[in-house]
C-alpha positions as CSV (number, residue, x, y, z in Angstrom):
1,X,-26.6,-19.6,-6.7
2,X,-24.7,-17.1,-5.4
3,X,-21.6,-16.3,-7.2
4,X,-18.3,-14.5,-6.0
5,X,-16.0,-11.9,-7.7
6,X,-12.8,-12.2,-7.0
7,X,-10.1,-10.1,-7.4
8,X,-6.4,-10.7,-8.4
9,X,-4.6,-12.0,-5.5
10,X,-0.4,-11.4,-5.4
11,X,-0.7,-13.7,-1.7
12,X,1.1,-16.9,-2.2
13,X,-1.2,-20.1,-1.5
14,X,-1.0,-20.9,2.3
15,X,0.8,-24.8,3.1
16,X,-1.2,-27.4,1.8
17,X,-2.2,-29.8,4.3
18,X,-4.4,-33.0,4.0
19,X,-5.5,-36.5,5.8
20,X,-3.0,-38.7,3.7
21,X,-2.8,-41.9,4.9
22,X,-3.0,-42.6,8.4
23,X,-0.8,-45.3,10.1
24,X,-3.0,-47.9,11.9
25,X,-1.4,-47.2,15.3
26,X,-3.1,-43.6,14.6
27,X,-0.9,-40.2,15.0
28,X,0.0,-37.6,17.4
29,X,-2.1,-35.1,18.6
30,X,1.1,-32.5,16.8
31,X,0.1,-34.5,13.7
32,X,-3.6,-34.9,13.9
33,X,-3.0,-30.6,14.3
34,X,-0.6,-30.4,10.9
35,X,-3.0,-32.7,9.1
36,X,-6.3,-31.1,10.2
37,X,-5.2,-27.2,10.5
38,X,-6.2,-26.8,14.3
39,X,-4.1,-26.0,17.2
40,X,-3.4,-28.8,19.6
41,X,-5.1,-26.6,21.7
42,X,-8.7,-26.9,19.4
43,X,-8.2,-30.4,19.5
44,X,-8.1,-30.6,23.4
45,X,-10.9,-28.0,23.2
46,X,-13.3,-30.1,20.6
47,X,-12.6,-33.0,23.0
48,X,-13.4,-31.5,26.6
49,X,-16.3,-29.5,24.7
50,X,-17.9,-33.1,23.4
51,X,-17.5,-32.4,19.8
52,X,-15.9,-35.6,19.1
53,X,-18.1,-38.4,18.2
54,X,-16.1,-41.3,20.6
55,X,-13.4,-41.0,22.8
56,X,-10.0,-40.4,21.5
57,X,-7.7,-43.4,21.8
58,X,-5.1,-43.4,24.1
59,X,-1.4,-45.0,24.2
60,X,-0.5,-47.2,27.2
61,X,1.2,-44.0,28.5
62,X,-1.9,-41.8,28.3
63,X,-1.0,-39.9,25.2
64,X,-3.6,-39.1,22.3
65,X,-3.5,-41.4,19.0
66,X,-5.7,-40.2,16.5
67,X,-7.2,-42.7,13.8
68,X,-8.2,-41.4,10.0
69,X,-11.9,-41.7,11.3
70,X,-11.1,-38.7,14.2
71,X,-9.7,-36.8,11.7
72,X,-12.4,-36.8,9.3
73,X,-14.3,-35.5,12.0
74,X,-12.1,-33.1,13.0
75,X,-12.4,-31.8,9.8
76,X,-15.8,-32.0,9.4
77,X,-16.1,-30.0,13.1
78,X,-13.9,-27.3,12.0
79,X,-16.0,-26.8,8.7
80,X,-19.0,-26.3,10.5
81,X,-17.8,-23.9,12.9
82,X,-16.1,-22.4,10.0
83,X,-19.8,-21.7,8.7
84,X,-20.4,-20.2,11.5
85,X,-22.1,-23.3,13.4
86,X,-22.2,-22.6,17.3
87,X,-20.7,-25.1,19.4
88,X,-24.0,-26.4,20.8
89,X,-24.8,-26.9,17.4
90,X,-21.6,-28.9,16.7
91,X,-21.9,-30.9,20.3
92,X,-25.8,-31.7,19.5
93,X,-24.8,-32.8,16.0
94,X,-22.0,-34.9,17.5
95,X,-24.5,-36.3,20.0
96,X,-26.5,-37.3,17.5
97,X,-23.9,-39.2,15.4
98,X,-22.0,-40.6,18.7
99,X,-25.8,-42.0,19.5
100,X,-26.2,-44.3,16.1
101,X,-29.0,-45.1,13.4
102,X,-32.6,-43.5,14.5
103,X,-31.9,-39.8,14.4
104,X,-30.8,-39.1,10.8
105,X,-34.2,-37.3,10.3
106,X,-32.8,-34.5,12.9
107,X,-29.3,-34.4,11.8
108,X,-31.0,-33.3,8.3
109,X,-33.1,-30.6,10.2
110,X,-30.1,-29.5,12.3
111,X,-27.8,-29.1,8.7
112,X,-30.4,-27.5,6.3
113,X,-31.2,-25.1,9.3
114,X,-27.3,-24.3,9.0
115,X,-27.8,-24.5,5.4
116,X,-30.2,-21.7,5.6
117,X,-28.2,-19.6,8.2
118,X,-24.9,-19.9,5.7
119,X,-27.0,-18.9,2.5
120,X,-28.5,-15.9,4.5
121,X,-25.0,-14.8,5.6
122,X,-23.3,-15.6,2.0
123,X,-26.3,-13.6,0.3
124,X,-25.5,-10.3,3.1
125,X,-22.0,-10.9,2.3
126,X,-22.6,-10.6,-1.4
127,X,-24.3,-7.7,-1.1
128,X,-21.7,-6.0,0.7
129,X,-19.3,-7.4,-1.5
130,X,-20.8,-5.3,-4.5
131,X,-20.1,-2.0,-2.6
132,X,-16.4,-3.0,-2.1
133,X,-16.1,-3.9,-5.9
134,X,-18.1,-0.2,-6.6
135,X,-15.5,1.8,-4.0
136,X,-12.4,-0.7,-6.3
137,X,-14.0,0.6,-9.7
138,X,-14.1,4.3,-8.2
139,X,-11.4,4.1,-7.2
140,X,-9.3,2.7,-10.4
141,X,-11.2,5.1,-12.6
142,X,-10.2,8.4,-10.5
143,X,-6.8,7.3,-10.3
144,X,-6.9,6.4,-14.5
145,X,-8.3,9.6,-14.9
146,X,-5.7,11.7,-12.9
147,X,-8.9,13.1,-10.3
148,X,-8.5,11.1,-7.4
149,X,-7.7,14.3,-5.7
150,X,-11.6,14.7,-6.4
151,X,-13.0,11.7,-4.5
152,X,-15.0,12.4,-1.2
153,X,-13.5,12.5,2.3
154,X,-15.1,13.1,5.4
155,X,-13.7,16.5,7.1
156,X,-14.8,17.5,10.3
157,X,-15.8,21.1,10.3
158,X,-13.4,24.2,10.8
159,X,-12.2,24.7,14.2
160,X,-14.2,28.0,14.2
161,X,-17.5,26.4,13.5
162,X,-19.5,24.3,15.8
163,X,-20.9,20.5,14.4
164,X,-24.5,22.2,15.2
165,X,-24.2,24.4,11.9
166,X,-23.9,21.7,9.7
């Protein structure tokens, strides 16, 4: 199990949004966006790219209405391409939902290969995220110690010299 340091954060926690309860007339596509934390743009997007599971209910005037089931889904789409799913991972996945009982052997295949991508990308990221944590430490010690001054920066050579004598 991979496990993350983290350092002391002075950022103030971002809005907090959620599902709540969703009225059983559904909710505007400016709501579905609040509750979900996409644009009303990436919700158009997700449904011309066929990343919904079913079609998007409409009102008698044409407008979007959004049930609690579509905004599961949402979520669910935007965690995925979070991860760093591709979109005809997403849209194959949807397909296979949208298409019923039969395939859930191949929706398993399709999320532990994710699964697998994610871990690979979480282990890199860990690795990289020891260096940052070395470079903090350096960096905190120097300037404990009074002899940051001393810590290495890149200098091009004198104007006199030529990069070839180096």
């Amino acid at each position: 199990m991979l496990e993350v340091k983290r350092q002391p954060s002075s950022a103030p926690a971002g809005p907090k949004r959620g599902l709540g309860p969703v009225p059983a007339e559904g909710v505007t596509i400016a709501e579905a966006a609040r509750r979900t934390g996409v644009s009303v743009h990436t919700l158009r997007y997700y449904e011309r790219a066929g990343l919904v599971v079913g079609p998007v209910d409409r009102t008698s005037g044409g407008r979007r209405r959004y049930h609690e089931i579509d905004l599961k889904w949402i979520v669910i789409c935007t965690k995925l391409r979070a991860t760093g799913m591709p979109i005809r991972g997403i849209r194959r996945y949807a397909e296979l939902v949208a298409a019923g009982p039969g395939n859930e052997a191949e929706r398993l295949a399709l999320l532990e290969a994710h699964r697998a991508d994610v871990l690979t990308r979480l282990a890199e990221t860990q690795e990289n995220l020891k260096l940052i944590d070395h470079k903090i430490d350096t960096y905190r010690g120097s300037l404990a110690a009074g002899d940051a001054d001393r810590l290495w920066a890149p200098i091009g050579p004198p104007p006199s010299e030529s990069p070839a004598t180096h």
